[in-house]
N, C-alpha and C positions, 0 to 999 in steps of 0.2 A: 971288275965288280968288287963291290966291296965285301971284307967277312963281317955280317952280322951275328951278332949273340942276342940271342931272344929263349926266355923260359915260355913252354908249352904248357897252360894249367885246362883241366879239364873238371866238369863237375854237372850237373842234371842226372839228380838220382842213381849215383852210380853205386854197383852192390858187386860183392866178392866174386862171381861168375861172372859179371859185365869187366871187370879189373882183367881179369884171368884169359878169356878171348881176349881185350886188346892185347896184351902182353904177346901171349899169342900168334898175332897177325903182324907182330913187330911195330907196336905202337913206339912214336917217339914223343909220347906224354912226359914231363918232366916232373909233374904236381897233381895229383889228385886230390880234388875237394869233396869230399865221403863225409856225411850226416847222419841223414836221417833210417839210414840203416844200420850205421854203429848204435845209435840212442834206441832202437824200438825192432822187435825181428819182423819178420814178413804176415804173419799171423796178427797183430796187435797193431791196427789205427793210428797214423801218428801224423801232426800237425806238417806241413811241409810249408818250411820256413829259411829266409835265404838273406843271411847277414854279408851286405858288400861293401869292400873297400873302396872308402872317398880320399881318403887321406895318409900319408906316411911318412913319416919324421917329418911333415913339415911342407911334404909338396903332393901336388893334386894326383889323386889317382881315379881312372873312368874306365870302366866295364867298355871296351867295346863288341858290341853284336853283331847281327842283319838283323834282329825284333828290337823294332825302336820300344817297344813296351819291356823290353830287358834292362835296355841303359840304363846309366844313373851319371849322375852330372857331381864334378869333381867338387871336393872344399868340404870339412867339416860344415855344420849344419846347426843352426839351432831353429828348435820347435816352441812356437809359440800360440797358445790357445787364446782368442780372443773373444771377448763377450760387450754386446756395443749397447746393452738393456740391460736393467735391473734384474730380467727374470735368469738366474742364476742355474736354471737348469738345463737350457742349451747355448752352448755356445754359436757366435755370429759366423765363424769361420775360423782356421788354424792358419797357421802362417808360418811357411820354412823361411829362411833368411839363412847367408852365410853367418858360423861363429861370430866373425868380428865387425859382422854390422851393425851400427847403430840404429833401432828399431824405434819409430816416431809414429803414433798412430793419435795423435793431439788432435 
């Protein structure tokens, strides 16, 4: 069999006592991704918010999960707001496309 190297990253709301049990129980976590408890303490309301990696130096990077509502599909990204009528206060619909695709909407 082969030796594989693979980094362990973990993250969904993780706080200084949830760290401390794995550790603990002999977690073999390699990466913790810790937010929304560094920025705001337990007492004080805070936005829960989740920036993910598509991309890195140049090659696709994808979330894999089991909640297909987690994934995210690899490739820098561009966001494009479309408006197909003069009334200028809603748009028609938004439109992701990769970075470096040429966007024709003629």
């Amino acid at each position: 069999m082969p030796d594989l190297a693979f980094t362990i990253f973990a993250s969904d709301d993780l706080h200084e006592d949830r760290l401390l049990e794995m550790e603990a129980n002999g977690s073999e976590i390699d990466v913790y991704a810790i937010g929304t408890h560094i920025a705001t303490c337990k007492k004080q309301p805070a936005l829960g918010l989740v920036c993910k990696l598509t991309e890195l130096n140049k090659a696709p990077r994808m979330k894999l999960t089991s909640d297909p509502e987690k994934a995210t599909l690899p490739c820098n990204k561009a966001l494009y707001r479309v408006w197909t009528t003069h009334d200028q206060k809603k748009a028609s619909f938004d439109l992701i496309a990769l970075e470096e695709e040429t966007i024709s909407l003629g």
